[in-house]
N, C-alpha and C positions, 0 to 999 in steps of 0.2 A: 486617605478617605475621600477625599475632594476628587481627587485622579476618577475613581470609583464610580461616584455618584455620578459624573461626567460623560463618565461613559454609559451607563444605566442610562441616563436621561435621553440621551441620544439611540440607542438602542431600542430602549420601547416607544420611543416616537415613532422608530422604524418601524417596529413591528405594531404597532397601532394604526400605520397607513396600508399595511400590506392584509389585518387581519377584519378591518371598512373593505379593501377591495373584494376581500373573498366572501363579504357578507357574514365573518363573524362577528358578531356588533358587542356577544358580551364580553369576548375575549379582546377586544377591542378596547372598551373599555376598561377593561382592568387594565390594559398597557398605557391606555390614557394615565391610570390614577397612578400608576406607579411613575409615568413618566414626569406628572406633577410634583409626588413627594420627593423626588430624586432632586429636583430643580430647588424645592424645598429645603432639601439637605444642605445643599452648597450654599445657600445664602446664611446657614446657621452654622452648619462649620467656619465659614469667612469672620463672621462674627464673632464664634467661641477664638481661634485665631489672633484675632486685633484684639483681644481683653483679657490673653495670658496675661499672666506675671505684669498686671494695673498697666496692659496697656503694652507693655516691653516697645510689641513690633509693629503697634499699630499703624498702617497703610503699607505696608512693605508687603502684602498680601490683599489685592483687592478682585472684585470681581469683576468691572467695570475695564476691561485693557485698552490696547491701545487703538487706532482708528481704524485699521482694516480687518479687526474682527470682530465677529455675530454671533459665536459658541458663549457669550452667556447668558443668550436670551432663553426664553421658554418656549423650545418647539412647538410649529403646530400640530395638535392633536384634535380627533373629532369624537365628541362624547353622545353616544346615542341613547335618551331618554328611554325610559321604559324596557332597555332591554338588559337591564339586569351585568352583571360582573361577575365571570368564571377566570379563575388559572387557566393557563397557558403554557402547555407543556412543548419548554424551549432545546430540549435533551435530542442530541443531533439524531439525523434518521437515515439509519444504516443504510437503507434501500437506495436511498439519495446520495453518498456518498462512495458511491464503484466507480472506480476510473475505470471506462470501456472508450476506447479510441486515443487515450492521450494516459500520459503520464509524468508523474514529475521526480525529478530526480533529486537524488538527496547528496548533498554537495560536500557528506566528507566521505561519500564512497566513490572517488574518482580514480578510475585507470592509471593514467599517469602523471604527473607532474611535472614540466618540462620549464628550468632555471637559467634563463641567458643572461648578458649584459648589467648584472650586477643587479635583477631583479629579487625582489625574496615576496615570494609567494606563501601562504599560507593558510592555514583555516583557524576563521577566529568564530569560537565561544559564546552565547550569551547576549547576541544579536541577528537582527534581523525575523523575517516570518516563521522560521520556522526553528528559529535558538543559534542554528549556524549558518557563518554568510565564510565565501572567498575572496580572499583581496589580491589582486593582478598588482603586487608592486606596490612600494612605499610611495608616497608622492612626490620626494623629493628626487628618485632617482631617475635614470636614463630613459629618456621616450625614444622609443622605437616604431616599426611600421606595424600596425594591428593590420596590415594583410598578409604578413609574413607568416606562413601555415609553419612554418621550422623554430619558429620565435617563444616568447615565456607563452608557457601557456599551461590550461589545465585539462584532459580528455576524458569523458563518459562515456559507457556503450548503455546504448537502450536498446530494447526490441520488442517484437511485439508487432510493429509496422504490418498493417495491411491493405495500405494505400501507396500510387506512385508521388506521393509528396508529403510534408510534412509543414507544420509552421512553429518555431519556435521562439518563448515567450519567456522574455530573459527580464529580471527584476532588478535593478542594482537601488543603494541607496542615494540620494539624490544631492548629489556631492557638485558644490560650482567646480571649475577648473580654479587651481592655484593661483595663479596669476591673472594677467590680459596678456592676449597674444600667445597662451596655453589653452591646449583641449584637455579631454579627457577621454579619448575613441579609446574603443577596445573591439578585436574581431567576432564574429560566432561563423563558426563554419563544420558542415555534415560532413564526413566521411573524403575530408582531403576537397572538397572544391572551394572556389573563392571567397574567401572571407567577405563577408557581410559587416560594414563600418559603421558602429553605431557610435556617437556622440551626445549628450546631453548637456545643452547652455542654452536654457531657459531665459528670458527677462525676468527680475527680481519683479514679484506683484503681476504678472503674468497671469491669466487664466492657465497657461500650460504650469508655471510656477506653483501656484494654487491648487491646481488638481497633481499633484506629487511631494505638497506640505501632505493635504489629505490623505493621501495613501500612502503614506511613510514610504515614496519608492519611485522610479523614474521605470516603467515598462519600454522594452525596444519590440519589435516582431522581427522575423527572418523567416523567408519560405524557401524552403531545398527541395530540388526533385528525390527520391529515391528508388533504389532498385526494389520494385515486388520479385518478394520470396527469400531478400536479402534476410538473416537472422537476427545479424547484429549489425547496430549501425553507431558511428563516434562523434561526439561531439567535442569540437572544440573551442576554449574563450581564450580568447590570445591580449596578451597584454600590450596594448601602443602605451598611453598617457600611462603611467603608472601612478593606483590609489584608489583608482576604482575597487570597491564592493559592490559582488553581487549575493542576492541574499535568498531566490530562488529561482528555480529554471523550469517552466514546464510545454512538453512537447506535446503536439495536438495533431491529429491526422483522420479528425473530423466525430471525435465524440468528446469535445469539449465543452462545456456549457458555462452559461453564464457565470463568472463571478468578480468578485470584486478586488483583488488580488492574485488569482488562481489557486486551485486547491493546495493543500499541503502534503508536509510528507506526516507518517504518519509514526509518532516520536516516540512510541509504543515498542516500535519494534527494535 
């Protein structure tokens, strides 16, 4: 319930600064009031909490954490007098959600799977943005070269391409390397050319650190030429450091729009 209110709070803070921008000031409002009762909540569930059972757990659950975080304050919001408080119909809007120029691929419908070197690849369940992520390798086993296009890896065709390039926008979870003196590369590479070497070892407390706690996810890009007229075209993520999860993939060839993750698959189908 804490989790919940959490994210409420935060959410219509968001949408309280975005619906000031557009000059909706009563629906604005009402994301104000809800973003206040929200903030509301959690200091009385924390409360209810620390006075179970005369007390049990009290301080083992507080609001107050440790020194480099801000998520328990009370967002700013702006309340505009006299203009009154409407719903806000937050129910997604079909028109806004077509993928035209890009697409994102759904990562337990892959081509091939390709097992070297004592890798075990797999699709796991129940995590990541979109319920399912793939893992390139345990992380205790064999590193290899992530430029090796013949190496573990996993292949996608997409199509659709009507542009000579593409950019791809690869999601993993944001995992240090095991050791020191270990990485964690893994390749991405279109239709057989050179593998694209992305790494993630961030500094602990890091602005880059920081912006990939917030987005439960570490983004790479990779841009490939492509053949126009081609139908299908493959993708490959090839395993170096094994342990790496990725948890979405989406290709962009220039009708991709803003967002904050990239859009999803759609889990419907």
């Amino acid at each position: 319930m804490g989790s919940y209110q959490m994210n409420r709070k935060f959410l219509l803070a968001q949408l309280n600064d975005e619906k000031v921008k557009e000059k909706e000031y009563a629906a604005a409002n009402r994301a104000a009031d809800e973003t206040k009762a929200a903030f509301d909540s959690i200091n009385s569930l924390t409360k209810e909490y620390n006075t179970m059972l005369n007390g049990k757990w009290k301080g083992m659950m507080e609001l107050a954490p440790g020194w480099t975080a801000k998520y328990q304050n009370m967002p700013d919001v702006v309340y505009t007098e006299g203009a009154g408080s409407n719903d806000v119909d937050i129910s997604p809007q079909q028109e806004q959600n077509q993928l035209v120029g890009c697409t994102v691929l759904d990562l337990r419908k892959f081509k091939n799977k390709t097992t070297k070197n004592g890798h075990t690849l797999g699709v796991i369940e129940g995590i990541g943005y979109d319920w399912n992520a793939i893992r390139l390798g345990k992380v205790t086993e064999q590193t290899t070269d992530p430029k090796d296009l013949n190496g573990s890896r996993y292949e996608y065709e997409f199509s659709g391409v009507d542009a000579d390039s593409i950019t791809v926008y690869v999601y993993s979870i944001p995992f240090f390397p095991i050791y020191k003196c270990k990485s964690n590369r893994y390749g991405i590479s279109v239709n057989g050319q050179p593998a694209v070497i992305v790494k993630n070892e961030p500094k602990e407390f890091s602005k880059q650190w920081k912006g990939q706690v917030l987005r439960n996810g570490a983004v790479a890009t990779a841009k490939f030429p492509v053949q126009q007229g081609k139908t299908t075209h493959t993708l490959s993520l090839i395993c170096g450091d094994p342990g790496t999860i990725i948890q979405r993939v989406v290709i962009d060839w220039g009708g991709l729009k803003e967002t904050y993750v990239g859009p999803g698959i759609n889990l419907a189908e």
